[in-house]
Each structure stands twice: as C-alpha cells, then as structure tokens.
C-alpha positions as CSV (number, residue, x, y, z in Angstrom):
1,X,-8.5,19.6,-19.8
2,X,-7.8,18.6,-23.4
3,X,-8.3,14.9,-24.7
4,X,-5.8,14.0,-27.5
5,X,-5.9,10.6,-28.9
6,X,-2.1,9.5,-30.1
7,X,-1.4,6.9,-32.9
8,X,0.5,4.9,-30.5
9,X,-2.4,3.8,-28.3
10,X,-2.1,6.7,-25.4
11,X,-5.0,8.9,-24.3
12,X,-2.8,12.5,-23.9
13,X,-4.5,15.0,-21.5
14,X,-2.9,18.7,-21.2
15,X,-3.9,20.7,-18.4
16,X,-4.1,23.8,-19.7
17,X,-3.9,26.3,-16.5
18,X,-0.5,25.7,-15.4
19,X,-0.7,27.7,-11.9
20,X,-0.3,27.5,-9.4
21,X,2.5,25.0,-9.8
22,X,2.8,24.1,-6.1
23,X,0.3,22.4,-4.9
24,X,-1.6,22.0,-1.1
25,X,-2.1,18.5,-0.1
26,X,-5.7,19.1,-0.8
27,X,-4.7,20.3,-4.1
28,X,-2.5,17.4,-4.8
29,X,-5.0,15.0,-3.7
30,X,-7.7,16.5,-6.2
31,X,-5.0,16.5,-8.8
32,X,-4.3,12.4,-8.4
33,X,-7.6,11.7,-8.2
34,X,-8.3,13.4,-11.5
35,X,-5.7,12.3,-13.7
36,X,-6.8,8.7,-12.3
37,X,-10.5,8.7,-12.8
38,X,-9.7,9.2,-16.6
39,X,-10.9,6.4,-18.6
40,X,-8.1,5.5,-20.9
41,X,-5.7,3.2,-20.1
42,X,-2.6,3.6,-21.1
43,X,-2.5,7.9,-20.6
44,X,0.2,10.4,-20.6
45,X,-0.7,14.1,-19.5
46,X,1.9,17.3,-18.8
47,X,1.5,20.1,-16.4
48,X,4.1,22.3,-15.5
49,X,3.7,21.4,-11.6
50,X,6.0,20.7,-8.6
51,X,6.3,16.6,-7.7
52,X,3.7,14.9,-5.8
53,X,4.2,11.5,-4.1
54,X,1.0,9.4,-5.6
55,X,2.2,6.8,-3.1
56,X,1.0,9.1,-0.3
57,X,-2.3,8.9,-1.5
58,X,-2.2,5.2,-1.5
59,X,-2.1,5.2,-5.6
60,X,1.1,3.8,-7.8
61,X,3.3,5.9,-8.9
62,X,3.5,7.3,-12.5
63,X,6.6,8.1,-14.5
64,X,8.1,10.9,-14.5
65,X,9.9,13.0,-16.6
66,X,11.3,16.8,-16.8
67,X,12.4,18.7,-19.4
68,X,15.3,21.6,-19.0
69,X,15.9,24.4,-21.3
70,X,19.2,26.4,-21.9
71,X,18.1,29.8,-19.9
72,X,19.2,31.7,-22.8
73,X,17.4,29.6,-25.6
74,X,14.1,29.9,-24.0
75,X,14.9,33.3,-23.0
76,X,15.2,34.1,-27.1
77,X,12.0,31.4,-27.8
78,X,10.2,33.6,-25.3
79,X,11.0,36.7,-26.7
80,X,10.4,36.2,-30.4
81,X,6.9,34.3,-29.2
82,X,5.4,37.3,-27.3
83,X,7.0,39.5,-30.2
C-alpha cells in the first residue's frame, strides 16, 4: 500500500491489488482494521472493492464515494491503454 502525502492536509493510501473485490467477513474485518490503524488523520484511500458496513465492526463509518464510466468511453480508454 502506497503513502501519498496531498497539499491539502490528507494522508492518501492506494491499495494496489484490487482483487478480489468481494470481500469475506474475515476479509472485511482485516480490511477496516488496516485502513484504521493508519497513522494520519485526516486519510482518503481507493480500492476498487464491494461496500462494507464499518458499523458492523463497531467502527464509524467513512464516506463514500463511486465513480461510473460511460461503458463505451472506458471501453476505448481501455483499448488504447493495453495498445
């Protein structure tokens, strides 16, 4: 997991395996516990992973955020990038 340090005071951490994207229990209470036991206060982070309730593991819950693509648009980015 990369660190990033932003100008506007976040600590920005990219998890850079994105599978699998749904997650076990298990797996979803390893993944809240280490996006929590980061240091920086305030942090933003992105995986590409189905939602998981924080409140079920008796932690607050973070705000979330998706982003859609036009199918065709990112089936063009996709092509030209693995071109």
């Amino acid at each position: 997991m990369d660190c990033i340090f932003q100008d506007n005071h976040f600590t920005h951490y990219r998890f850079g395996k994105p599978d699998p994207r749904h997650l076990t229990e298990s797996e979803q209470k390893i993944h809240v516990n280490r996006v929590l036991s980061k240091p920086y206060r305030p942090l933003s982070y992105d995986r590409h992973v189905h939602f998981i309730d924080f409140s079920a593991f008796n932690e607050s819950m973070p705000i979330w955020f998706s982003i859609m693509r036009d199918p065709i648009d990112k089936f063009v980015s996709r092509y030209y990038y693995n071109r």
